[in-house]
NUPATI-320670 format. One record per atom (N, C-alpha, C): chain; x, y, z; residue number from 1. Coordinates in steps of 0.02 Angstrom, whole numbers, plus 50000, padded with zeros to 5 digits. Layout:
REM NUPATI-320670
> A:X:Y:Z:NUM;
...
This chain:
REM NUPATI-320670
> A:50044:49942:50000:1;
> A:50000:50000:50000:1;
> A:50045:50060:50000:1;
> A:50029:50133:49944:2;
> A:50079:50142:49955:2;
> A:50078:50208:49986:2;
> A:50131:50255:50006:3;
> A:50122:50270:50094:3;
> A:50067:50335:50080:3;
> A:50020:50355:50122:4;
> A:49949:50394:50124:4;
> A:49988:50474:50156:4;
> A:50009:50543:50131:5;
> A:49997:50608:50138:5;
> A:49956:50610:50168:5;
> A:49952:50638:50202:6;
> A:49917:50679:50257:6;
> A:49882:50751:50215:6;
> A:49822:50745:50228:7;
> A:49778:50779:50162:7;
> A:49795:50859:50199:7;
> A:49812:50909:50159:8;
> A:49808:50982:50175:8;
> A:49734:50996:50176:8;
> A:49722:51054:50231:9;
> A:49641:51071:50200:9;
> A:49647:51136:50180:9;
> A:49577:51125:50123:10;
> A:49582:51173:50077:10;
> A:49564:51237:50082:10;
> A:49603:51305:50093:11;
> A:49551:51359:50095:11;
> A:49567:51405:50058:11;
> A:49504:51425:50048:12;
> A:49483:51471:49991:12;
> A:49466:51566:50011:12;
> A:49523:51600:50013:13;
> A:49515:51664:50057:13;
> A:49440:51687:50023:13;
> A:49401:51700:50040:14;
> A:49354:51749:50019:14;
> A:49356:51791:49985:14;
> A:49312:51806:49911:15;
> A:49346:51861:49878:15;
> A:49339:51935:49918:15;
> A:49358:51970:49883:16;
> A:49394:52040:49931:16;
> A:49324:52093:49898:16;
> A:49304:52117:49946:17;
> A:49248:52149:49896:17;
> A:49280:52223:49897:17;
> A:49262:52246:49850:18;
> A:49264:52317:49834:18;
> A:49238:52373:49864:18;
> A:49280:52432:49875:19;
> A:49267:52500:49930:19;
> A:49219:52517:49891:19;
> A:49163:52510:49941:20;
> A:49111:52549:49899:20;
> A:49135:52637:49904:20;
> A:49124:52664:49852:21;
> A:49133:52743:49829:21;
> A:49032:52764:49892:21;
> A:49081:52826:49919:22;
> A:49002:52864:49933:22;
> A:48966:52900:49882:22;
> A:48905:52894:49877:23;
> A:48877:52927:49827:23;
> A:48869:52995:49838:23;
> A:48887:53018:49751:24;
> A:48887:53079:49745:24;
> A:48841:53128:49768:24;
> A:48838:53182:49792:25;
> A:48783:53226:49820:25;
> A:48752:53262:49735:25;
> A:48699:53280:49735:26;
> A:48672:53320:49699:26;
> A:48719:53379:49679:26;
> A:48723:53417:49636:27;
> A:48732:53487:49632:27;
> A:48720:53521:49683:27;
> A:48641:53523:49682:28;
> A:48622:53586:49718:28;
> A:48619:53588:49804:28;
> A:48630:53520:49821:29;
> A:48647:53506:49890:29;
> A:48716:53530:49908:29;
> A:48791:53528:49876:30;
> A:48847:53551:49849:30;
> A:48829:53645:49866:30;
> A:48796:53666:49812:31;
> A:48776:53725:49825:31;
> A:48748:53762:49860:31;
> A:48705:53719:49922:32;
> A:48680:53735:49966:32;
> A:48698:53790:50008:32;
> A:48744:53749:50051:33;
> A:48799:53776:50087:33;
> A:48839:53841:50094:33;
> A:48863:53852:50009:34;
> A:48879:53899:49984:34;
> A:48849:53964:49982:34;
> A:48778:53935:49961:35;
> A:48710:53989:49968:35;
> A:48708:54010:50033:35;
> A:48701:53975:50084:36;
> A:48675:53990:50145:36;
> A:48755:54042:50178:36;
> A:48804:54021:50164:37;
> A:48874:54064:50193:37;
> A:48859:54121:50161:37;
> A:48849:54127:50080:38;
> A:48842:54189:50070:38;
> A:48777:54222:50078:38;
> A:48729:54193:50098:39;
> A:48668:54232:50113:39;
> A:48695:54282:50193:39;
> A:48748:54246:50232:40;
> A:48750:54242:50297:40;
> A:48765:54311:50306:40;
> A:48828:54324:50240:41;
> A:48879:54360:50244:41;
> A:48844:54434:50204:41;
> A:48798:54415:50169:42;
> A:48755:54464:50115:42;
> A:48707:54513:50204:42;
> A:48689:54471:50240:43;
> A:48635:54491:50302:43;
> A:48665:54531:50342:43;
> A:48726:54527:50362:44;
> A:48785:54543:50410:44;
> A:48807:54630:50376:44;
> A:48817:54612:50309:45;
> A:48836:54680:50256:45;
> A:48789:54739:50265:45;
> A:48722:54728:50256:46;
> A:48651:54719:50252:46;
> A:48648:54772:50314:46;
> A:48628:54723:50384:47;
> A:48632:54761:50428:47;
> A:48691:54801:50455:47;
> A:48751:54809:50443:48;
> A:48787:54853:50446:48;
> A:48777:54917:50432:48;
> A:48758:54919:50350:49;
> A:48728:54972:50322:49;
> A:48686:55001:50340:49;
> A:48634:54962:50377:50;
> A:48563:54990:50409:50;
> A:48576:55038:50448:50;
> A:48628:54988:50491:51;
> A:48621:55019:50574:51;
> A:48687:55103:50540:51;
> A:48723:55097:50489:52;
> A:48760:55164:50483:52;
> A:48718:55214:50450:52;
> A:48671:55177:50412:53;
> A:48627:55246:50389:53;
> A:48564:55295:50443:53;
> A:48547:55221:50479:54;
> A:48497:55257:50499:54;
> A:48480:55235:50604:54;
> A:48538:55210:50623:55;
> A:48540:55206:50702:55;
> A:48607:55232:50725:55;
> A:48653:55218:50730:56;
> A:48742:55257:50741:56;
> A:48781:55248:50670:56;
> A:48813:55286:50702:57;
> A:48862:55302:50653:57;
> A:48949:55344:50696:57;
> A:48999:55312:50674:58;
> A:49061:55329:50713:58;
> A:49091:55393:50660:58;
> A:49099:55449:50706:59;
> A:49146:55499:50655:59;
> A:49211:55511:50724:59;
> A:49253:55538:50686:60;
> A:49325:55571:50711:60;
> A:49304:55649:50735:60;
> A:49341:55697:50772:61;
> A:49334:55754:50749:61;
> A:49390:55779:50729:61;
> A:49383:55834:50693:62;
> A:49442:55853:50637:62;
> A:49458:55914:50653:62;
> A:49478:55977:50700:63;
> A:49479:56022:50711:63;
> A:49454:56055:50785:63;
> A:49464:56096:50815:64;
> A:49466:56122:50879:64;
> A:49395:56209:50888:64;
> A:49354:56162:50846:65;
> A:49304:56232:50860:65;
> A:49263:56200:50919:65;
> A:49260:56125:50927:66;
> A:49211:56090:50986:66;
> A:49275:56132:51040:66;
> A:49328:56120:51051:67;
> A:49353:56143:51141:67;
> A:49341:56196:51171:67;
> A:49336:56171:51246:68;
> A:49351:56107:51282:68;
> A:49319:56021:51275:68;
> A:49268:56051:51242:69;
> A:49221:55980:51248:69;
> A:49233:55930:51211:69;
> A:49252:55954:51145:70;
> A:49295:55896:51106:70;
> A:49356:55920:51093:70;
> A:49396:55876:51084:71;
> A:49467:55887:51050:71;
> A:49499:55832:50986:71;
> A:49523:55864:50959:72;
> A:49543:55831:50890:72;
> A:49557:55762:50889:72;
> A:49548:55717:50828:73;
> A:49542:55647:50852:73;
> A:49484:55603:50885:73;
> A:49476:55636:50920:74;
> A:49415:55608:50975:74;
> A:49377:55552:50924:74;
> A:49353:55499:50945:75;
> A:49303:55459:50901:75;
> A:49237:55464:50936:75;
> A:49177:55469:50919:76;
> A:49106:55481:50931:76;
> A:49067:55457:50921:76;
> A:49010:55424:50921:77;
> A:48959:55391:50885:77;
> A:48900:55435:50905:77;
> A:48867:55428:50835:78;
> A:48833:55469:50844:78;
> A:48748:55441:50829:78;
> A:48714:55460:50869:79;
> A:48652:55421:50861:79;
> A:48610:55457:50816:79;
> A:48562:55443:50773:80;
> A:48530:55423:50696:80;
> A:48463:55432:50727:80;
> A:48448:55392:50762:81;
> A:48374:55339:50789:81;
> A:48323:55430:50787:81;
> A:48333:55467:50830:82;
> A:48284:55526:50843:82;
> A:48254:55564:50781:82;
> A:48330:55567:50725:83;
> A:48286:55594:50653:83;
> A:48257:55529:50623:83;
> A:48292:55470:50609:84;
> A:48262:55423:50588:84;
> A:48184:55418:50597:84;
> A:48173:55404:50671:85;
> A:48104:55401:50695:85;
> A:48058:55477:50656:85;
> A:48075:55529:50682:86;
> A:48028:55582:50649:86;
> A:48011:55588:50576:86;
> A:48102:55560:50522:87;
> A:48095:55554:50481:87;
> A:48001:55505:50458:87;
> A:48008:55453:50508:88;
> A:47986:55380:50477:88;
> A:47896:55426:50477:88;
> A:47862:55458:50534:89;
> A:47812:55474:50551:89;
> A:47810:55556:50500:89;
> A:47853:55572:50455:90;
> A:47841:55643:50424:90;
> A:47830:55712:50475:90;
> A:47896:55694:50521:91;
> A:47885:55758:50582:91;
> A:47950:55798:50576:91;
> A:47958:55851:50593:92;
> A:48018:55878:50600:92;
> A:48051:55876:50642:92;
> A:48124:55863:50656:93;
> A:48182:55828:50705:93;
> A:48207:55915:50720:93;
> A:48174:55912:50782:94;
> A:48215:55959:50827:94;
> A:48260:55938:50882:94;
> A:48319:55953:50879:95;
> A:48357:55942:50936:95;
> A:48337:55995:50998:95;
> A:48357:55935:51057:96;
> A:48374:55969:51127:96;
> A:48407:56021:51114:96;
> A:48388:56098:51158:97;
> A:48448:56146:51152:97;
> A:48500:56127:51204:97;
> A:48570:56135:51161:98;
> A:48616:56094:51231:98;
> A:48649:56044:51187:98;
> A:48616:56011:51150:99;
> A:48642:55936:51131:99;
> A:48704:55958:51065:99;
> A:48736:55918:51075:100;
> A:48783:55933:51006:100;
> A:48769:55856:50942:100;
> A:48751:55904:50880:101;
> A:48738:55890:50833:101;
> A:48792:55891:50785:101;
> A:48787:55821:50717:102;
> A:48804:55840:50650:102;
> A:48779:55859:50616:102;
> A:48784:55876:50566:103;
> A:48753:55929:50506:103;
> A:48770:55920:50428:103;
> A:48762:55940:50388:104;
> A:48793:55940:50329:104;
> A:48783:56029:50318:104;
> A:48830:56050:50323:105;
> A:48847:56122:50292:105;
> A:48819:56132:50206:105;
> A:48833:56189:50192:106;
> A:48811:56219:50127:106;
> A:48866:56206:50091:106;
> A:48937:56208:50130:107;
> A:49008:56200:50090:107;
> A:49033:56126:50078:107;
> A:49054:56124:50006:108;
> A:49086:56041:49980:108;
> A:49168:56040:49995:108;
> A:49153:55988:50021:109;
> A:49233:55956:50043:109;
> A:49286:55923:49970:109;
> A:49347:55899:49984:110;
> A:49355:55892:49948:110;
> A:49347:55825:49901:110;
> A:49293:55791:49943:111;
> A:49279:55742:49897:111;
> A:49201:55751:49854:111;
> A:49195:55823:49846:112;
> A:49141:55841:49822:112;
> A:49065:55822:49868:112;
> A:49073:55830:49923:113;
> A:49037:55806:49967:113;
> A:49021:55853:50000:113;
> A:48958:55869:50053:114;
> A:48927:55932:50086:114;
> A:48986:55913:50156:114;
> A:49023:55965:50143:115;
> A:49051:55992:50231:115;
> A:49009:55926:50296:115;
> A:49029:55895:50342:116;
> A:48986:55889:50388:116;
> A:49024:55916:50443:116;
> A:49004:55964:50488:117;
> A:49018:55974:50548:117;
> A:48991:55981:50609:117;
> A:49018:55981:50675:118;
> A:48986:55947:50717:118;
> A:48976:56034:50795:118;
> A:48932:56045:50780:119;
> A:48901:56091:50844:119;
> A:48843:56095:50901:119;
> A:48832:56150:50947:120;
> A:48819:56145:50991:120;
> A:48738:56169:50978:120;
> A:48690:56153:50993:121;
> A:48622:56194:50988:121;
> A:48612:56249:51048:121;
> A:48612:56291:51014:122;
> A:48603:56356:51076:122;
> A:48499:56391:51042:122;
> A:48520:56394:50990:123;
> A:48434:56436:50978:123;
> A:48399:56395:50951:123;
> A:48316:56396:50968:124;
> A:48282:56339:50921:124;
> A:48245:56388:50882:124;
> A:48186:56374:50837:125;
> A:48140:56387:50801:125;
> A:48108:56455:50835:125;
> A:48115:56500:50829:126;
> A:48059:56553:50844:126;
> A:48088:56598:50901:126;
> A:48150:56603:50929:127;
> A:48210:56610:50976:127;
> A:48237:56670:50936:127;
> A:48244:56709:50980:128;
> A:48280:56779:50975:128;
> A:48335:56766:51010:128;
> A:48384:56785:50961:129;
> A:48461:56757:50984:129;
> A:48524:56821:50988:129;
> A:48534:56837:51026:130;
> A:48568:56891:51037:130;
> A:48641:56867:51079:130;
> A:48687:56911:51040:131;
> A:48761:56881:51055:131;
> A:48794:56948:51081:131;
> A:48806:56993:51145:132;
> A:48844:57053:51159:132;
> A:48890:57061:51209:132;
> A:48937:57078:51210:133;
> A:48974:57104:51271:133;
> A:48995:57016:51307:133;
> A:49002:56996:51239:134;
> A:49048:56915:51272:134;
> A:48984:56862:51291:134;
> A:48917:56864:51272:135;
> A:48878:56821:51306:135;
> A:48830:56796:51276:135;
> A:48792:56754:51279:136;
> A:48726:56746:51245:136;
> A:48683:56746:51273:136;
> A:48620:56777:51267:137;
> A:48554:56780:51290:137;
> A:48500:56758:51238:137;
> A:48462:56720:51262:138;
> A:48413:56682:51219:138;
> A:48348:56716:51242:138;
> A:48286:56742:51190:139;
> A:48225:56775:51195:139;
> A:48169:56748:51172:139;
> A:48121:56711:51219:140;
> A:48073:56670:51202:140;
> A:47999:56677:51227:140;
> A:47957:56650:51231:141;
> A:47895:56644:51272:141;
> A:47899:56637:51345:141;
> A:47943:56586:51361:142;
> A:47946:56571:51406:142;
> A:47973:56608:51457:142;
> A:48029:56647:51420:143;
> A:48055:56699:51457:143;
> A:48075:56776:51418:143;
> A:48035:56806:51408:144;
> A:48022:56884:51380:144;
> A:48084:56895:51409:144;
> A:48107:56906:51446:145;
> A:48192:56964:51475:145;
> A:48241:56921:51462:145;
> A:48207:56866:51431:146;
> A:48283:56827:51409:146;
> A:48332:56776:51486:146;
> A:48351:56730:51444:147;
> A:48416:56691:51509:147;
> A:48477:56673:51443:147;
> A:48529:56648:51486:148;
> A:48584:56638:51439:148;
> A:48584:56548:51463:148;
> A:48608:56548:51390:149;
> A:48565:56462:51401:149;
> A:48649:56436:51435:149;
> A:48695:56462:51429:150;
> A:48763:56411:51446:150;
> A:48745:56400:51526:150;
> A:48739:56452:51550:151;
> A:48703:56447:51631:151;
> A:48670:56403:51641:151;
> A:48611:56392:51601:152;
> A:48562:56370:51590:152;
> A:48595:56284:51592:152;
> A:48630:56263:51547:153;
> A:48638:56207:51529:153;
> A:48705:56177:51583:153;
> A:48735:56241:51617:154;
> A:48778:56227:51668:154;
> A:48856:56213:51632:154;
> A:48861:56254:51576:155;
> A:48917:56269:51535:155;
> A:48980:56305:51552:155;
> A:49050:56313:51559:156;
> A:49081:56348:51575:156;
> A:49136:56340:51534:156;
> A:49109:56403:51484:157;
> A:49150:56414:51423:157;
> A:49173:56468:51432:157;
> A:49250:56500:51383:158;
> A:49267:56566:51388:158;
> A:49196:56602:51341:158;
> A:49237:56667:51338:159;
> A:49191:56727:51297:159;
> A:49170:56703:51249:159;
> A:49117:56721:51248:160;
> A:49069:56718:51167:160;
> A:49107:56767:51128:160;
> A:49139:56771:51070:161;
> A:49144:56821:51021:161;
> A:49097:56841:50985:161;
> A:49073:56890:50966:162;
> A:49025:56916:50910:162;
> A:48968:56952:50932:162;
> A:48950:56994:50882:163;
> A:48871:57026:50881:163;
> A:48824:57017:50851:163;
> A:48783:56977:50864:164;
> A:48713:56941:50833:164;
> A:48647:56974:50868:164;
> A:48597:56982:50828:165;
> A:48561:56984:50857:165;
> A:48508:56971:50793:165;
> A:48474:56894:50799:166;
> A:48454:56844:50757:166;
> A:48382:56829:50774:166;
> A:48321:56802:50748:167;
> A:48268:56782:50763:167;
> A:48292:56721:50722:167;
> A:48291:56661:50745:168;
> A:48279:56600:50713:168;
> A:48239:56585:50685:168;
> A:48225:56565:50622:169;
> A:48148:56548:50569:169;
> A:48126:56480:50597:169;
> A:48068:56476:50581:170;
> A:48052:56403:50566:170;
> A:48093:56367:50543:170;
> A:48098:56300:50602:171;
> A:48130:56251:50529:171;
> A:48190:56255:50555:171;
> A:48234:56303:50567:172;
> A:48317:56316:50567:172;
> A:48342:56308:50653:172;
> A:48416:56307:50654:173;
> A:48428:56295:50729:173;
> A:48482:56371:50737:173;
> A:48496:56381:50771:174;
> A:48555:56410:50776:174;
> A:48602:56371:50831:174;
> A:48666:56377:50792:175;
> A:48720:56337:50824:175;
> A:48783:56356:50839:175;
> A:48831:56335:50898:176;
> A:48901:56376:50894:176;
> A:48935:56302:50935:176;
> A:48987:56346:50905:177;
> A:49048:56278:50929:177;
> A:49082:56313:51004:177;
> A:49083:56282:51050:178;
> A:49127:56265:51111:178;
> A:49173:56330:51126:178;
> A:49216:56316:51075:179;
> A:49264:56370:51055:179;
> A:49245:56440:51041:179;
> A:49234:56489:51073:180;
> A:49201:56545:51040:180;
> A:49260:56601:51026:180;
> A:49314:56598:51039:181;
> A:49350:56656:51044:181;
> A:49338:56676:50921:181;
> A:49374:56719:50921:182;
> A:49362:56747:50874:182;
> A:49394:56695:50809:182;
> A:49351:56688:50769:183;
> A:49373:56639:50712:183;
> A:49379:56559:50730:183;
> A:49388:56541:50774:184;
> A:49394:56487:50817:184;
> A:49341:56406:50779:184;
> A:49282:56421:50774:185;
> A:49220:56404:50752:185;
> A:49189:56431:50685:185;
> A:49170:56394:50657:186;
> A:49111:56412:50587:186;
> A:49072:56395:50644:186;
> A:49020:56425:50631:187;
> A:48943:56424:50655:187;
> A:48896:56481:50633:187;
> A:48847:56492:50674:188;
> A:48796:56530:50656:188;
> A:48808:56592:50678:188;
> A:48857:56624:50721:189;
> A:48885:56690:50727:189;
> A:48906:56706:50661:189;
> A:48927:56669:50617:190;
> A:48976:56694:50552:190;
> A:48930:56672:50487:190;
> A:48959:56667:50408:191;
> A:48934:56674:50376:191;
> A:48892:56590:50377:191;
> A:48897:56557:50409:192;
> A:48854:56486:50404:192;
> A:48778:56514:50418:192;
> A:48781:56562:50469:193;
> A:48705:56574:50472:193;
> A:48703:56525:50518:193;
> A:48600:56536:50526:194;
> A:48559:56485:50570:194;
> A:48567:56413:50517:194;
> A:48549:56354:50538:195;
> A:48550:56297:50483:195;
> A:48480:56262:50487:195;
> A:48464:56227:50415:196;
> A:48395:56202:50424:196;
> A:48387:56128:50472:196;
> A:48353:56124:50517:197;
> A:48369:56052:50537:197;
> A:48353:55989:50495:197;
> A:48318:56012:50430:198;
> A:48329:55947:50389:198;
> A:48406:55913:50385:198;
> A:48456:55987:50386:199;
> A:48517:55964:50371:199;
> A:48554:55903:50424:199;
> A:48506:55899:50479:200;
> A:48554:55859:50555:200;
> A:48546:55794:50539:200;
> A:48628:55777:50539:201;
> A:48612:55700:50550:201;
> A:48604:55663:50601:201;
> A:48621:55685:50661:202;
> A:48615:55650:50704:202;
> A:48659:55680:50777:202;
> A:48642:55655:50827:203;
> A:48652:55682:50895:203;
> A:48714:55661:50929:203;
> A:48769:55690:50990:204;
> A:48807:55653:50990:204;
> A:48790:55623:51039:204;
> A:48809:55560:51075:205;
> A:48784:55509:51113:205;
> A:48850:55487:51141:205;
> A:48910:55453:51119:206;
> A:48955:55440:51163:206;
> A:49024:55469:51126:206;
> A:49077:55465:51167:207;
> A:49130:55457:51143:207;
> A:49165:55408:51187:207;
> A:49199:55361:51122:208;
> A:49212:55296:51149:208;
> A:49280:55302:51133:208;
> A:49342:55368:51143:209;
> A:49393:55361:51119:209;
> A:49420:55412:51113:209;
> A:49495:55450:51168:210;
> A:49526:55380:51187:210;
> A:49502:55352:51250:210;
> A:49490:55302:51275:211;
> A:49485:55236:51306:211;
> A:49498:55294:51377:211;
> A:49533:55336:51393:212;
> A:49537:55359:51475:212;
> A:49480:55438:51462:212;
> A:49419:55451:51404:213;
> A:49409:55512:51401:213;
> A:49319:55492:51409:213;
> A:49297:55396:51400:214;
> A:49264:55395:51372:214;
> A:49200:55419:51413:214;
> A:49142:55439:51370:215;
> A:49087:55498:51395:215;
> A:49014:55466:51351:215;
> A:48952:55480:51409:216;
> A:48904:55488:51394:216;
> A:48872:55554:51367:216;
> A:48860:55588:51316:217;
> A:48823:55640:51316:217;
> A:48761:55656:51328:217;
């Protein structure tokens, strides 16, 4: 008999199956994403713009007719919301007397743009405004013999320069800058006149800068 191997057993590896591939996404699932980042980024733009046209807005100041109260550099924001709102209801935006306002002047800058500059409201609408002997006295209903509003508002500025003696129209503010000594300020002592308050853009509200000055108005 002749001699018997010892049988191997047989194995058969399993075939190897293939990586399945993930299936492809749609296009527009792909694009989804894309849409939604840039919708995100379109909303963000969006309200930026909003809130600079028509709630704050940050300006610098550029010149020394605001001192003491402002000084050059200074950054400000300036709040929108009070004309906005009157704008929205067809009313006219009178400022607080006292409050310091922006404006757009009658004069173009040099980017062909209206002047904006930034002053103090001393006369409103219908206000007899008289400027003599270094001071201002304001003439109204309320008070026939007149008061001087810096008192009034608890101001302690040097001399008023100039001789005015103004009735404010409808409609218009009269305004002066901080600074009163002679030339110091454009305002409504000089050839700017009273201004229409259509022209105001807006009120000042803080200054956030520099960082050891910062102020509520």
């Amino acid at each position: 008999m002749p001699p018997v191997q010892p049988q191997q057993p047989q194995f058969t590896p399993p075939p190897q199956s293939q990586p399945q591939q993930p299936p492809k996404k749609p296009l527009w699932e792909s694009l989804r994403g894309f849409v939604s980042f840039a919708g995100f980024i379109v909303s963000i733009i969006l309200l930026a713009l909003f809130i600079n046209l028509f709630v704050f807005q940050s300006y610098y100041v550029d010149g020394t007719s605001m001192s003491p109260t402002l000084h050059p550099n200074d950054r400000l924001i300036i709040n929108k919301m009070p004309k906005t709102w009157a704008n929205l209801f067809h009313k006219d935006f009178i400022p607080t007397r006292g409050n310091i306002v922006v404006f757009n002047s009658p004069y173009i800058d040099e980017t062909g743009k209206p002047e904006q500059l930034i002053k103090r409201v001393i006369g409103l609408p219908g206000e007899r405004v008289v400027i003599k002997n270094g001071s201002v006295t304001i003439y109204n209903k309320e008070h026939p013999q007149g008061f001087n509003p810096d008192k009034e508002l608890g101001l302690t500025l040097p001399v008023t320069d100039g001789n005015v003696d103004v009735t404010v129209p409808d409609g218009e503010l009269f305004v002066c800058g901080d600074n009163r000594e002679r030339g110091m300020s454009l305002d409504s002592r000089s050839d700017l006149g009273t201004i229409s308050n259509k022209k105001v853009i807006g009120e000042l509200s803080f200054r956030i800068y520099p960082i050891n000055t910062i102020h509520h108005f």
